[in-house]
N, C-alpha and C positions, 0 to 999 in steps of 0.2 A: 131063165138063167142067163141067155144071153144080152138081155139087156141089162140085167143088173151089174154085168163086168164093163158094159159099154157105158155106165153112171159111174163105175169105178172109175174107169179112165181118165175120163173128164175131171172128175174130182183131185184126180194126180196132177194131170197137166194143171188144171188152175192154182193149185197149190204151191207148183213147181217157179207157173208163172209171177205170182205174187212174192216168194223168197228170191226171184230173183231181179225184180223190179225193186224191192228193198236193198238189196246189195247194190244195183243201183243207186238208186236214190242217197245210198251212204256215202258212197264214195264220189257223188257230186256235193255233197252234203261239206264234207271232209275239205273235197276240191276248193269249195268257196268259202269256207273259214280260213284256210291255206291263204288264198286273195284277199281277203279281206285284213288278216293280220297284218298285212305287209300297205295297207291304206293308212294304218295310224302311224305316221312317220314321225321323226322328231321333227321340233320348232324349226331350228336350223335348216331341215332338208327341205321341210315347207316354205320358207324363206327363199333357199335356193333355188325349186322349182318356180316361186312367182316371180326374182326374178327373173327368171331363164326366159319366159314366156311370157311378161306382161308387154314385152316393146310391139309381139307377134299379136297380140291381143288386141290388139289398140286397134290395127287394121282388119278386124274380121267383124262379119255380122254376130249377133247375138246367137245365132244356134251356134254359128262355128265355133263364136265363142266358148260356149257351153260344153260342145263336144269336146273342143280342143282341153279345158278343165278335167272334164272325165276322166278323159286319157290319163292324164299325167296323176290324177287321185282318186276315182275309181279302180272297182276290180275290174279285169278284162271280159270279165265273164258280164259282170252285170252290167257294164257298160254294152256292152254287144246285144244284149238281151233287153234293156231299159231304154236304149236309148229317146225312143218316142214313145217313152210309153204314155203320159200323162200331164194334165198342166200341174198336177201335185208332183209328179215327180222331179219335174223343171222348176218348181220353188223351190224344194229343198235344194236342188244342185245351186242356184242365186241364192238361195240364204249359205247353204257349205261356202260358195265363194266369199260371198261377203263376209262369214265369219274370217275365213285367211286370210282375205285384204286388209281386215281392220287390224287383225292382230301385228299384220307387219307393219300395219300402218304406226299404230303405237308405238309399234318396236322402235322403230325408225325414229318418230320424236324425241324418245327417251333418249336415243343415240346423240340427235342432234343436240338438246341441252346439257348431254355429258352428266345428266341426275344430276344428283346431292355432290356440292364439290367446295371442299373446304382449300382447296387454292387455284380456283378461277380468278386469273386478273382482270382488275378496273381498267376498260377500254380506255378512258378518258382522265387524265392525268390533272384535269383543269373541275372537273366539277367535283361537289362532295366537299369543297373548303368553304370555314366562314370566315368574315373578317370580324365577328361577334363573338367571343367565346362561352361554350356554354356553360351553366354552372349546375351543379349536381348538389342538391343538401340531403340527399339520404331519404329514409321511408319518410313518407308525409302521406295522412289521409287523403285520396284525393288528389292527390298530386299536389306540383307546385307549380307557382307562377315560372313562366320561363324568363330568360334575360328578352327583354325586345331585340328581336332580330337576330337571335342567338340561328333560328333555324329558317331562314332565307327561300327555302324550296317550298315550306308551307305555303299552300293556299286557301284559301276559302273557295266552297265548290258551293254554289246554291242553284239548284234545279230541281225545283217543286219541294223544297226540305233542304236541309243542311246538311252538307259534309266537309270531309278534308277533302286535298289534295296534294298530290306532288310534283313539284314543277322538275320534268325530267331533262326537257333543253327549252331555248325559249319558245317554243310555238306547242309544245304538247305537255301533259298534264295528265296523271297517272292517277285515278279514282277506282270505286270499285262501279262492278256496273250496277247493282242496286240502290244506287244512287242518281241514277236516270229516273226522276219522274215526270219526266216531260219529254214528248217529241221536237215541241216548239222552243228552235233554236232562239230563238229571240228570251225566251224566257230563263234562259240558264247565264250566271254569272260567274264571271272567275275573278276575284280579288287577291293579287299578290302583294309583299310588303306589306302585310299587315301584321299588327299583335292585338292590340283592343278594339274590338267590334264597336265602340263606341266612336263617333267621326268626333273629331276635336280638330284643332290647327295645327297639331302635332302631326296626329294619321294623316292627315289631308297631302303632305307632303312625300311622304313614304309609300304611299299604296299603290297599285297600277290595276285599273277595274278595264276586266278585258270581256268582251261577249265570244261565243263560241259562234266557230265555223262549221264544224262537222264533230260528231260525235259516234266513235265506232266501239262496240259494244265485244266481247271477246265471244265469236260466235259458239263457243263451246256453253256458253252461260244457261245457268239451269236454275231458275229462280225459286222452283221448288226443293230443290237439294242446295241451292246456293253453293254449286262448284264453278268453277273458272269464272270466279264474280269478279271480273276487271274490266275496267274499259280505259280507252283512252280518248284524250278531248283535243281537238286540235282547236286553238286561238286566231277567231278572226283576224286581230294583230298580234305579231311577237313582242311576249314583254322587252324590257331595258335593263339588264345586269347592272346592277348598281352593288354597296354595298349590303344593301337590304334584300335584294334578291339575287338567287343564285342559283343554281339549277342540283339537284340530288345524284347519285352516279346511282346507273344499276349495277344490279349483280356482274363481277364480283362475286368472293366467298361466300357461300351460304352460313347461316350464322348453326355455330356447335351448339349440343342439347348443353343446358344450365348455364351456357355461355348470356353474358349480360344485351336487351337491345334497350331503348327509348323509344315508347310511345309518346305523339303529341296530336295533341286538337283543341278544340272550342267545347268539348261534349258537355254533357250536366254530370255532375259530378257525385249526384244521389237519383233512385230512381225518382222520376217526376219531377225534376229540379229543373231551372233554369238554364241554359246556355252558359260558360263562362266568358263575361265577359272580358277575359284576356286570354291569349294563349297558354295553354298549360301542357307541363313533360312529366312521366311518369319514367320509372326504371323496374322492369321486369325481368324474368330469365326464361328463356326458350326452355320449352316440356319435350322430353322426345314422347313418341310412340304414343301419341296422344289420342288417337283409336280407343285406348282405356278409359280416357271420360268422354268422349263423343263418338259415338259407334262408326258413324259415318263419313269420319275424317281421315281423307288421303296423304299420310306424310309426304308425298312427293311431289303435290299441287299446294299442300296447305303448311302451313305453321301456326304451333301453341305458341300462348305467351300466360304468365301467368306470375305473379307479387306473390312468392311463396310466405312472404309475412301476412298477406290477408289483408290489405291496406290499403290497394289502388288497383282500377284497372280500365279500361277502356266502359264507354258507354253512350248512349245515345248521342248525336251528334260527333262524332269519334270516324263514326264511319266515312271510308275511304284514304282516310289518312296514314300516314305511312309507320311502320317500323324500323325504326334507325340503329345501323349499329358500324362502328367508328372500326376501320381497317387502311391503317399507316397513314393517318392525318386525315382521311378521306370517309366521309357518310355516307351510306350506302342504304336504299330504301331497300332494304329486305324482305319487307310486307306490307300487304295494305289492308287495313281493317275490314273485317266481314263480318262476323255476326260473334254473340256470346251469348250469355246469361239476362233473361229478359229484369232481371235485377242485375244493378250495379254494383250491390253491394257484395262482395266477393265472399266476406266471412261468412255472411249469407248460405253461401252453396260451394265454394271451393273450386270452380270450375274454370278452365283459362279459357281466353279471350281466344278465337280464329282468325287467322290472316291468311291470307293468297299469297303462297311462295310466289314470287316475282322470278325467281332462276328459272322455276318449269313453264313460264312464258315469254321466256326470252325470244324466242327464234319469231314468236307472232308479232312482239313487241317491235320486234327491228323495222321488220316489214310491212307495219304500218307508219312508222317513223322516217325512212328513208324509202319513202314511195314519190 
C-alpha cells in the first residue's frame, strides 16, 4: 500500500510539472509573437532605420555588420538567442538585408527620376529644333515617306544588324541595347545626316559616318525579359551640327496616355520585307496601362504605342530608334523601340509596339553623358 501512494505522488508532481512547463512555454510563446509583431515595421520606418545606420555600417566587419541589423530588426529575444547559431541563419539575415537595401534602393531611384511627370522641363533650350519642317498626311499603310532631313537626330546604327538611333548631343547616340551584336568596336557604324540608304551624290554630301569609341550597355539590361533594353554609344569623333543634323532633347514631359507621339526608322514595312530604302514616320497614340496586352510590361520603365486605326506600326529594323513627341517647338525622344509583335502587321493581332521610357533612365543617362 505504501508504495502504491509513493507511484501516486510521483504521478502528481509529474503532472504538476508538465502544466506548468506549458504555462511556460505560453507565455514565452506569447512573449515572442509580442516581438516579433513589432519586426514588421512600415516601409518608411525601414527607410529611416537604414538610413540611420548605413553611414555606421560602412565601417564594421561583416558579423558586426550583421549584428548591428539584428538589433535594429530582429526581435530581442531571437536575436540574443540566434545569434551564432548557423551559417543558414546568417543567410537569411544577408538575404532580409538585402531585401531592405534594395527596396530602398528602388525607392530612392524612383525618387530621383520624380516617376511619370507631365511637366518636367527641357534642360536644353537649343536641342529638339529642325530647320526642316516636318510634314504629317495622316493614316497611311506603312507609313510615309518623311520630308529629308525633317528629323536630323536620326541615325543609322549598324552593329551586326540594323537599327535606329538618336543623336542626343554630338558625341553620344541613344539605341536600345539589343542592338549590340557585336563586341568589336571596329565593326559598329554610326551614319548621321541621312535619309536614303542608297549612296548617290546627293547623300554623299549630307551624311557624317562616324565609328564608335565605347559602347555602355544599361547594366540593369535583361535580354531575356528585354527590361532597361538601352544603351548608349559614344562616337570616336563628334559629329558637325549642320542643318541636317541636330541633336534630340531628352525628357522633358513624359508623354500623356492617347496623347499623339511619331515613330521613325528604315524598318521593313511587311513581315519579311525589305529595309525601306528612305526614311519613314508613322503617327501613333500612347496606350496607358499596357500590362493588359503584355503581362510583363512595367509602365514606369516602359511605353505603349499603338495606330489605333490598325495601319502602321513599328517593325523589324525599327529597333532602337526613337519615339518623338513635339513639346513648345522642341522634339523630345520619349522612347526608344524595343520589341513588338513578331508580325508587323498590326491588324493582324492588335498589339502595340514597346519602347523604353527614357524619363525612368535619366539619372544613369546623365552620368554616362557628363563623365
Amino acid at each position: 500500500m505504501h508504495g502504491i501512494q509513493l507511484i501516486l505522488v510521483a504521478c502528481f508532481l509529474a503532472w504538476y510539472i508538465t502544466i506548468a512547463r506549458g504555462q511556460y512555454y505560453t507565455a514565452r510563446d506569447l512573449h515572442e509573437k509580442i516581438f516579433k509583431k513589432r519586426d514588421f515595421r512600415s516601409n518608411n520606418q525601414q527607410q529611416q532605420h537604414l538610413r540611420d545606420f548605413s553611414s555606421r555600417s560602412q565601417s564594421l566587419s561583416d558579423s558586426e555588420r550583421a549584428d548591428l541589423w539584428m538589433q535594429r530588426f530582429g526581435s530581442s529575444r531571437t536575436y540574443a538567442q540566434r545569434k551564432d547559431l548557423n551559417a543558414l541563419e546568417n543567410n537569411r539575415r544577408d538575404w532580409s538585408r538585402y531585401q531592405h537595401l534594395r527596396n530602398f534602393l528602388q525607392q530612392s531611384l524612383r525618387a530621383e527620376t520624380d516617376g511619370i511627370s507631365y511637366t518636367r522641363p527641357i534642360e536644353n533650350p537649343k536641342c529638339g529644333r529642325t530647320q526642316t519642317t516636318p510634314k504629317f498626311e495622316g493614316r497611311i499603310v506603312g507609313g510615309h515617306e518623311a520630308v529629308p532631313h525633317s528629323w536630323p537626330w536620326q541615325v543609322l546604327f549598324e552593329a551586326g544588324g540594323t537599327c535606329g538611333g538618336t543623336l542626343i548631343n554630338a558625341e553620344y547616340v541613344l539605341t536600345a541595347a539589343h542592338c549590340i551584336g557585336t563586341k568589336d568596336l571596329s565593326e559598329i557604324t554610326i551614319t548621321a545626316g541621312l535619309h536614303s540608304l542608297e549612296q548617290n551624290e546627293n547623300t554623299e554630301t549630307t551624311r557624317q559616318v562616324r565609328q564608335a569609341q565605347q559602347v555602355i550597355v544599361h547594366p540593369g539590361y535583361n535580354s531575356d525579359t528585354i527590361k532597361n533594353d538601352l544603351a548608349l554609344v559614344r562616337l570616336a569623333e563628334p559629329v558637325e551640327f549642320n542643318e541636317n543634323v541636330q541633336p534630340a532633347c531628352l525628357p522633358g514631359p513624359d508623354p500623356k496616355p492617347d496623347s499623339e507621339v511619331v515613330l521613325i526608322g528604315w524598318g521593313v514595312t511587311s513581315t519579311g520585307g525589305e529595309l525601306s530604302p528612305v526614311l519613314k514616320q508613322t503617327e501613333v497614340q500612347v496606350i496607358d496601362h499596357c500590362d493588359q496586352h503584355w503581362a510583363e510590361v512595367d509602365d514606369a520603365t516602359q511605353l505603349c504605342f499603338k495606330d489605333k486605326t490598325l495601319t502602321s506600326a513599328s517593325c523589324q529594323g525599327d529597333s532602337g530608334g526613337p519615339a518623338l513627341q513635339k513639346h513648345e517647338g522642341q522634339w523630345v525622344v520619349e522612347g526608344v523601340t524595343s520589341f513588338g509583335h513578331r508580325t508587323c502587321e498590326i491588324i493582324q493581332h492588335g498589339l502595340p509596339d514597346v519602347y523604353t521610357r527614357v524619363s525612368a533612365f535619366l539619372p544613369w543617362i546623365h552620368s554616362v553623358i557628363n563623365q
